[in-house]
LOLOLO-19780 format. One record per atom (N, C-alpha, C, O): residue in one letter; z, y, x. Coordinates in steps of 0.1 Angstrom, whole numbers, padded with zeros to 4 digits, always signed. Atoms other than C-alpha are relative to their C-alpha. Layout:
BEGIN
AZYX
...
This chain:
BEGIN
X+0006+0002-0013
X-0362-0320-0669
X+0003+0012+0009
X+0009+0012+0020
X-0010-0018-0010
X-0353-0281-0657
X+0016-0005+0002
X+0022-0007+0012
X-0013+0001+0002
X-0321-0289-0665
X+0006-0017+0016
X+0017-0018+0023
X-0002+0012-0009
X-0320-0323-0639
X-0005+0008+0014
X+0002+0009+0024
X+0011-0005-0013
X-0346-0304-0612
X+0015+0015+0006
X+0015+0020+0017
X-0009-0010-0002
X-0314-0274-0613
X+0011-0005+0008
X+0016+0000+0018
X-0010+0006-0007
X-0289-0297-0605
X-0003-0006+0013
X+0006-0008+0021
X+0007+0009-0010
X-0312-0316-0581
X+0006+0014+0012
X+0015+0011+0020
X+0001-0012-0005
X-0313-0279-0565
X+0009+0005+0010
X+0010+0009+0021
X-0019-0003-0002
X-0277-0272-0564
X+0004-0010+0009
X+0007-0004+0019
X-0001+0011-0010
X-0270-0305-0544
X-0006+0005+0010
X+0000+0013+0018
X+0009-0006-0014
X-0297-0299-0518
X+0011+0014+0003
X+0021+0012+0009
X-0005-0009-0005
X-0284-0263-0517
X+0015-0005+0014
X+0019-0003+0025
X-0021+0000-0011
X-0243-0275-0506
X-0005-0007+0008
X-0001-0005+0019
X+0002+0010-0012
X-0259-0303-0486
X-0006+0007+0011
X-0003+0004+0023
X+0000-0004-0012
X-0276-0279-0465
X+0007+0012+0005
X+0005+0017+0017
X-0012-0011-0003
X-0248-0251-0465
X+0009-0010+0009
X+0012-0006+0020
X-0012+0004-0002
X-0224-0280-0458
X-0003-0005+0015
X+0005-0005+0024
X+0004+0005-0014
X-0247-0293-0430
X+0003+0011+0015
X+0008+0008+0026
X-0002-0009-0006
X-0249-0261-0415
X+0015+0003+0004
X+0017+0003+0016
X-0013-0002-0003
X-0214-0254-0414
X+0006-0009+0007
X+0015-0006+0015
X-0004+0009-0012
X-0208-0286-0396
X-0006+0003+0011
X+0003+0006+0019
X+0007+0000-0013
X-0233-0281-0368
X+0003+0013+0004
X+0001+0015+0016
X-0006-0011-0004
X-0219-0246-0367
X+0012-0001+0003
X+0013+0001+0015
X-0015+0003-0007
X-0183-0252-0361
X+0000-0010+0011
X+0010-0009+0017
X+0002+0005-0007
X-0198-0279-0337
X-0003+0008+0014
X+0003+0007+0025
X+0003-0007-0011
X-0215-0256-0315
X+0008+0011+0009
X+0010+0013+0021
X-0014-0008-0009
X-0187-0231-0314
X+0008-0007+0008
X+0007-0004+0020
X-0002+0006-0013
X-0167-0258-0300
X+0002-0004+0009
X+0012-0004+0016
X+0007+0002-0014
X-0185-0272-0274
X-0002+0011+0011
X-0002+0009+0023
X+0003-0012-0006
X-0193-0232-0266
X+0018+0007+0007
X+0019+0013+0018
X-0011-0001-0005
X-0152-0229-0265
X+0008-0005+0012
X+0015+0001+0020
X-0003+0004-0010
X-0146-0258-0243
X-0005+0004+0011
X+0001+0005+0021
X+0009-0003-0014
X-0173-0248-0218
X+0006+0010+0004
X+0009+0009+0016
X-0012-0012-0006
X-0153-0215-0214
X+0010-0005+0007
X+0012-0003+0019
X-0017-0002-0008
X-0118-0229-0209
X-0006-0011+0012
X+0000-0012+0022
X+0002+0010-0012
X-0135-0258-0186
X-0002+0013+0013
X+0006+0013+0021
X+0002-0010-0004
X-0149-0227-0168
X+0010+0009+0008
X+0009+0012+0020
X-0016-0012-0005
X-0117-0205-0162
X+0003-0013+0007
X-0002-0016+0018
X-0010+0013-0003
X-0096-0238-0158
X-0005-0001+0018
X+0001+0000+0028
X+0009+0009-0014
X-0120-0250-0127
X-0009+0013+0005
X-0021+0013+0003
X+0005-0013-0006
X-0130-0215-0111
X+0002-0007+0017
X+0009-0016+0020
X+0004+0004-0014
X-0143-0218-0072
X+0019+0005+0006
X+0026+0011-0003
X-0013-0002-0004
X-0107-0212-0054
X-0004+0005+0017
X-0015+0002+0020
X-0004-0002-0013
X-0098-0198-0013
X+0004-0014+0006
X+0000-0017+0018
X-0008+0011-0003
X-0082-0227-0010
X-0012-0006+0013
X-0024-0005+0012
X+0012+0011-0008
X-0100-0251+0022
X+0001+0007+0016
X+0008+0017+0019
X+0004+0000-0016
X-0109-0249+0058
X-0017+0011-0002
X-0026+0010-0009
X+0016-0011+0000
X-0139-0218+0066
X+0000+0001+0015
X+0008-0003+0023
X+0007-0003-0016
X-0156-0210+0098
X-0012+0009+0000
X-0022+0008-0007
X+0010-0013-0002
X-0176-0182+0106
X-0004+0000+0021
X+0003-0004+0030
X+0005+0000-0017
X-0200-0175+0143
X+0008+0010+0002
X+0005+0010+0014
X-0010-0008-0010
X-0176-0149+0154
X+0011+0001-0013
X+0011-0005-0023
X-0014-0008+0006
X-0142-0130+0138
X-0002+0009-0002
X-0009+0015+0006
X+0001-0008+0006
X-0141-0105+0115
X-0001+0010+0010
X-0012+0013+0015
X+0004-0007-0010
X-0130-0082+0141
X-0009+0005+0007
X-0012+0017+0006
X+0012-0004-0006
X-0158-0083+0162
X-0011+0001-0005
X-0021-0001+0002
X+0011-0004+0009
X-0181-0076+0137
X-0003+0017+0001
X-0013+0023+0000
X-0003-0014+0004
X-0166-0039+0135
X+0002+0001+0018
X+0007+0012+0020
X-0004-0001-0011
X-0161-0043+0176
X+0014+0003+0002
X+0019+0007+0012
X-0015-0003+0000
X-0124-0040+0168
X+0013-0012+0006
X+0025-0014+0005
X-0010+0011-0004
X-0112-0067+0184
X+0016-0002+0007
X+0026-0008+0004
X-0012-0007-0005
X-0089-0050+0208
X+0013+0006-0008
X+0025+0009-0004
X-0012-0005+0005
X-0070-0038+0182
X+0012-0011-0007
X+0021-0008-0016
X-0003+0009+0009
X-0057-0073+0172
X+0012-0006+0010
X+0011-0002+0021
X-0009+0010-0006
X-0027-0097+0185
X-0008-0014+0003
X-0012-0019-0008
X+0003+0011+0002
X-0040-0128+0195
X-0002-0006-0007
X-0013-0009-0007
X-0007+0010+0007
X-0025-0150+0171
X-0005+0008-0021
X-0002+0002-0032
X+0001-0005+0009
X-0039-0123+0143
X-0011-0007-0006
X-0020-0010+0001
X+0012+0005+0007
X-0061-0139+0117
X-0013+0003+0000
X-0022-0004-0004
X+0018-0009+0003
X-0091-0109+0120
X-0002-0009+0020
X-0013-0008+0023
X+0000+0001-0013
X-0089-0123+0158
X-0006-0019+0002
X-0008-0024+0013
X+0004+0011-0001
X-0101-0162+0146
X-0011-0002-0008
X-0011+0005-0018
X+0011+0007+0000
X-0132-0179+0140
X+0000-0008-0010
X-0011-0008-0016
X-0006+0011+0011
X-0117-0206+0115
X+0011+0008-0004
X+0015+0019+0001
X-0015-0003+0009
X-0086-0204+0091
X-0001-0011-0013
X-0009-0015-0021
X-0002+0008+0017
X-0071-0225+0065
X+0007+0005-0005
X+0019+0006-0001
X-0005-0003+0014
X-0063-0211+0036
X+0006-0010-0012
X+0000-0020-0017
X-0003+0007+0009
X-0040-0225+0009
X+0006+0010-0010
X+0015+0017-0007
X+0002-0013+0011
X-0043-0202-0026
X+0012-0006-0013
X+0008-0015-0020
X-0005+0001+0010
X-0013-0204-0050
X+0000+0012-0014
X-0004+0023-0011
X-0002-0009+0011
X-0008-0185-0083
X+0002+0018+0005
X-0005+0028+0002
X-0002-0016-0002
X+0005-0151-0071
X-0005+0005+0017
X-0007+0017+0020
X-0001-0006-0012
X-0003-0152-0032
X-0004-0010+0009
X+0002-0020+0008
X+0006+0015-0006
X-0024-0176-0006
X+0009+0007+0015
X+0015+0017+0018
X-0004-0004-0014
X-0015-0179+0030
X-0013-0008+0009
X-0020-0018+0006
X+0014+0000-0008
X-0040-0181+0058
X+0008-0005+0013
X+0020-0001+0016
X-0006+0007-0016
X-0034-0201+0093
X-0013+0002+0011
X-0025+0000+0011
X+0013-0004-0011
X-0053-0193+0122
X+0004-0010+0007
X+0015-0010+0012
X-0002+0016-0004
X-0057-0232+0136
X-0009+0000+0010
X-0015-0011+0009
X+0009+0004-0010
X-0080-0226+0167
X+0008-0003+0012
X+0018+0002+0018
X-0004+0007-0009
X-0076-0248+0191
X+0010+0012+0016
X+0021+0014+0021
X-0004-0007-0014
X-0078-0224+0222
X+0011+0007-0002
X+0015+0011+0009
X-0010-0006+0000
X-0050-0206+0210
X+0012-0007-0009
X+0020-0001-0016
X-0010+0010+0004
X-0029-0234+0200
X+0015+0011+0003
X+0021+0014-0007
X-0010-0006-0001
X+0000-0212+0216
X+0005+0010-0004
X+0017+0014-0002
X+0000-0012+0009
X-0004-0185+0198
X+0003-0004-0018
X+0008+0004-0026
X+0007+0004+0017
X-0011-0203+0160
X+0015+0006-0008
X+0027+0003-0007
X-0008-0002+0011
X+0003-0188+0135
X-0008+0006-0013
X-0020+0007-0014
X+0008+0002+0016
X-0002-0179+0093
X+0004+0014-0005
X+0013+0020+0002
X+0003-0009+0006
X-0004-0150+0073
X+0003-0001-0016
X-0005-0007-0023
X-0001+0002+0014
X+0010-0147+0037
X-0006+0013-0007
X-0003+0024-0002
X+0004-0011+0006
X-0006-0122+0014
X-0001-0003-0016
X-0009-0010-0022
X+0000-0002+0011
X+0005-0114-0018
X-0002+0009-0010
X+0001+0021-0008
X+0012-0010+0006
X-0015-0102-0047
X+0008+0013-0007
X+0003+0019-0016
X-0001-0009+0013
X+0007-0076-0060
X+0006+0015+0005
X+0016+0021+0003
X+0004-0014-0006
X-0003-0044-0041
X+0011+0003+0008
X+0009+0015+0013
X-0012-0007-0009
X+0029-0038-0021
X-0003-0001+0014
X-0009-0011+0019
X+0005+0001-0011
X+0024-0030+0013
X+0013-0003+0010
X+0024+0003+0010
X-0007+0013-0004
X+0041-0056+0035
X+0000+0006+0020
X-0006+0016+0024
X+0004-0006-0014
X+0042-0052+0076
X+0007-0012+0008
X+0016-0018+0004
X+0003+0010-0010
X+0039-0077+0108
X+0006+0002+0011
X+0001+0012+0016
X-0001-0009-0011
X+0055-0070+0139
X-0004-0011+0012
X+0002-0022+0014
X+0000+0008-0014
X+0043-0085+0170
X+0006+0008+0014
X+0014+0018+0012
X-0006-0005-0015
X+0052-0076+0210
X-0008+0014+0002
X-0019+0019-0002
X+0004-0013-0009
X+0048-0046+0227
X-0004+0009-0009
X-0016+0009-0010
X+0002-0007+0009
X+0050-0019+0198
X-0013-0005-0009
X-0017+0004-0016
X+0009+0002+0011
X+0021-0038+0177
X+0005-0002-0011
X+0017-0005-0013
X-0006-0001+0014
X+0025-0037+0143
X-0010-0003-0013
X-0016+0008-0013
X+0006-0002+0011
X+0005-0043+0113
X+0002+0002-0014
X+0010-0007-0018
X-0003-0001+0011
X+0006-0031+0078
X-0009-0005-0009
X-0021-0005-0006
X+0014+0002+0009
X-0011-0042+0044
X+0004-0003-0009
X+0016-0006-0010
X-0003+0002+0014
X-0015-0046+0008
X-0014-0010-0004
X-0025-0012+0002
X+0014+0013+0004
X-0038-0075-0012
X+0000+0003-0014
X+0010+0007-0019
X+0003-0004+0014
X-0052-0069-0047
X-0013-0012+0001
X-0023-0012+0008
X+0005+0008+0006
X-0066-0099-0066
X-0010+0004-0010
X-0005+0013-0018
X+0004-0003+0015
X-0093-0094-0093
X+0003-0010-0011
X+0007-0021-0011
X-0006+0007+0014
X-0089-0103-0125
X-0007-0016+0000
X+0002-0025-0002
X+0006+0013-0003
X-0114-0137-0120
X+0003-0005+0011
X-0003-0016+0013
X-0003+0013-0005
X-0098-0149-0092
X-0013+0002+0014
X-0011-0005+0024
X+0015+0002-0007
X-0134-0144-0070
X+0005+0016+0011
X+0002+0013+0023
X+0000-0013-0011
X-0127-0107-0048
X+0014+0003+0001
X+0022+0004-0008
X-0009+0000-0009
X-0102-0103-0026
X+0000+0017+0009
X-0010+0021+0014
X+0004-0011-0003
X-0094-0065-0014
X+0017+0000+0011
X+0029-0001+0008
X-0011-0003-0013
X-0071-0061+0019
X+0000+0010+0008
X-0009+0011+0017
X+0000-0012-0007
X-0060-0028+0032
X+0012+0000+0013
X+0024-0002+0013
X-0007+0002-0017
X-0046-0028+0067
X+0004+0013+0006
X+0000+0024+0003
X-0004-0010-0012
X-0032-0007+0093
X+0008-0009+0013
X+0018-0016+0013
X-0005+0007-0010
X-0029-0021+0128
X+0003+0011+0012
X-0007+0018+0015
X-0005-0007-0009
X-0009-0001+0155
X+0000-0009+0008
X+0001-0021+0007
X-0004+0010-0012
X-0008-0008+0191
X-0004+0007+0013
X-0013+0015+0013
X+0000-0010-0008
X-0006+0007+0221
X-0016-0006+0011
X-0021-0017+0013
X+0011+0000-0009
X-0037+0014+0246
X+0002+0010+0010
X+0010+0018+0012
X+0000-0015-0013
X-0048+0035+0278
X-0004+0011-0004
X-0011+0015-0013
X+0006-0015+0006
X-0050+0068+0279
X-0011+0006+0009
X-0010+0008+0021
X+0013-0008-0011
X-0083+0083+0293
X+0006+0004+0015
X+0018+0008+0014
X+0000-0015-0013
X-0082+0102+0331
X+0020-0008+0002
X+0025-0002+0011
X-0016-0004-0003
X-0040+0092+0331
X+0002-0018+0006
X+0001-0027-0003
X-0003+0015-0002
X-0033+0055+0351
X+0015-0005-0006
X+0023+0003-0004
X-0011+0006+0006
X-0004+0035+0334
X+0005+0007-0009
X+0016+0003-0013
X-0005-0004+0011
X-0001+0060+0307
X-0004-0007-0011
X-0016-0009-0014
X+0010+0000+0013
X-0002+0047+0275
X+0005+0008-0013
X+0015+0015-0014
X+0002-0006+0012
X-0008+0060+0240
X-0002-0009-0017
X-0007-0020-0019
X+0000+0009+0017
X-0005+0048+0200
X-0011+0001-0004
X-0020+0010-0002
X+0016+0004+0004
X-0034+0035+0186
X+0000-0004-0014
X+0008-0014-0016
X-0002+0007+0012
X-0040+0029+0149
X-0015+0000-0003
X-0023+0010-0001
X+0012+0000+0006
X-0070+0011+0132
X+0000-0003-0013
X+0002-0015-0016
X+0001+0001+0008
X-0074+0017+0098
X-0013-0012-0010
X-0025-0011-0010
X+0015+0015-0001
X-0095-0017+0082
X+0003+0000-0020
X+0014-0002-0025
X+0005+0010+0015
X-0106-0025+0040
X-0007-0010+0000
X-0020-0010+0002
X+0009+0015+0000
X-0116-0059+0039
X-0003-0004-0013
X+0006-0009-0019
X+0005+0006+0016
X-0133-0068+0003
X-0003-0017+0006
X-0007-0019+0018
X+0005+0012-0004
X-0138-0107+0005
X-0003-0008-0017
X+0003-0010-0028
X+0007+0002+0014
X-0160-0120-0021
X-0002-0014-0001
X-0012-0017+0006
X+0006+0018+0001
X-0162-0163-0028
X-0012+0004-0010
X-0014+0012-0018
X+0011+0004+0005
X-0191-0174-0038
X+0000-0010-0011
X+0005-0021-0008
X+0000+0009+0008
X-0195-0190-0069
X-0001-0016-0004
X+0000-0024-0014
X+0004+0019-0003
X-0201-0225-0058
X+0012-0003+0009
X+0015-0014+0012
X-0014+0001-0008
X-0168-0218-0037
X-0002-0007+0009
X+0005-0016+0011
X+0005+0005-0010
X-0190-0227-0005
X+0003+0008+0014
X+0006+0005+0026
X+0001-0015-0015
X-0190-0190+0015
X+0014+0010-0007
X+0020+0011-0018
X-0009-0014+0003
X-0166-0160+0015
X-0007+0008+0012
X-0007+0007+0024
X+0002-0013-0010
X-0185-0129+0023
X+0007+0011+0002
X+0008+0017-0009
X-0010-0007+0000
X-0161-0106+0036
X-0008+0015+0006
X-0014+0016+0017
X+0007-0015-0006
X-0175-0065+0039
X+0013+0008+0006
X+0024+0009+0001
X-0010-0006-0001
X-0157-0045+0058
X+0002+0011+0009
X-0002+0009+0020
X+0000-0012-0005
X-0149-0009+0070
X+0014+0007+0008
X+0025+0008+0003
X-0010-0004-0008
X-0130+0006+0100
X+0000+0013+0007
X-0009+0016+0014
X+0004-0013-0008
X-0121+0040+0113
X+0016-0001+0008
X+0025-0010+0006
X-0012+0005-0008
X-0092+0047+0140
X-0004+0013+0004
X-0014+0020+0002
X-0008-0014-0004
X-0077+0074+0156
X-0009+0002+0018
X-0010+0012+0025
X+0009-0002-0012
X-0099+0063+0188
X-0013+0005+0004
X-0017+0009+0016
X+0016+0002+0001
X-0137+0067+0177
X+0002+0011-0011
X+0012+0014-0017
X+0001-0011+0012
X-0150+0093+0154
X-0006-0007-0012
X-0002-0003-0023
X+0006+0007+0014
X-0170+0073+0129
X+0000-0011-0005
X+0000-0021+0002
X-0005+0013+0006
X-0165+0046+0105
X-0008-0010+0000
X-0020-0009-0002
X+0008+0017-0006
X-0177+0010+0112
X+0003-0006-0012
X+0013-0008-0018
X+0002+0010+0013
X-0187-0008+0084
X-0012-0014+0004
X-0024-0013+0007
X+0008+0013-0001
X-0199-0046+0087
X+0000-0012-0012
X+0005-0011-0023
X+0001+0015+0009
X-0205-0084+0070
X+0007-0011+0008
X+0005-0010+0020
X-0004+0009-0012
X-0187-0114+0084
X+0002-0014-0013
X+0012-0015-0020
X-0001+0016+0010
X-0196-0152+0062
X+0008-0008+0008
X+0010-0008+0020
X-0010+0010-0006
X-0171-0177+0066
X-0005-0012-0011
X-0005-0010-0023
X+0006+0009+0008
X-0186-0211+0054
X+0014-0010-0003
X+0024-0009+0003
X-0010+0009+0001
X-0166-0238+0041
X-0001-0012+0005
X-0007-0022+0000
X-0003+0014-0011
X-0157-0265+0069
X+0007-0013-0005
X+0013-0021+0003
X-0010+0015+0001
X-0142-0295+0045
X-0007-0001-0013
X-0004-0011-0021
């Protein structure tokens, strides 16, 4: 009777080792796929955004912009590939101006030239998730010079743009800090750009 009640024992035992070990390799995974679905399908830049004013004028730096400059629009569409998105400044009122912005992630610093000695420089650094966005600028361009009529003078505004999506890949809040060779102290602001599509 021991001898039957032992073996009984032993059964149960592998049957609940063996159960366990199924619902354990189950859960891993379900726990695996949920990761790579995760990565796979991350919020992206990619879409149509709109914000109540332009970066720019958050930092009052407006003036230091080209028209046609991306910190100088209100909307932009964005289309984000593998190494480097590009950005289109598509506002209407400046249809004559419209133009796009390529920035790619792999720190080199790149340069713009528009009219009348303006110039912009910059570099873009991706993080590793895909989610923060880090843009270092330099925009030259000429201005008045105090007390002197029709003199002018070189102007540079030094700008870090951090731009952070939102995990629901609805907003991009972009923080951002500006000093320049005109003003003595550095301008640090916020500027949400919602998603318009």
């Amino acid at each position: 009777m021991s001898e039957n009640n032992s073996k009984k024992d032993m059964k149960n035992k592998r049957y609940v080792w063996a159960s366990l070990l199924i619902l354990l390799t189950g859960v891993m995974y379900i726990s695996v796929q949920a990761q790579q679905k995760n990565s796979t399908h991350r919020a992206k830049f990619s879409g149509q955004w709109k914000a109540k004013e332009a970066i720019s004028m958050g930092g009052n730096i407006f003036c230091s912009y080209d028209a046609s400059d991306r910190m100088a629009s209100k909307r932009m569409k964005i289309v984000e590939q593998a190494d480097f998105l590009t950005i289109e400044n598509p506002d209407s009122d400046a249809a004559s101006t419209k133009s796009g912005e390529k920035l790619i992630f792999d720190g080199k610093t790149r340069q713009i030239s528009h009219s009348q000695g303006n110039r912009k420089t910059f570099s873009v650094h991706l993080s590793n998730d895909g989610q923060t966005m880090t843009i270092k600028s330099i925009v030259y361009f000429m201005t008045g010079t105090p007390y002197k009529v029709n003199v002018q003078q070189q102007a540079y505004t030094d700008v870090t743009e951090v731009w952070n999506l939102s995990k629901d890949g609805h907003s991009i809040a972009i923080l951002a800090k500006a000093k320049s060779n005109i003003w003595k102290e550095e301008r640090s602001w916020k500027t949400v750009f919602e998603r318009a599509n």
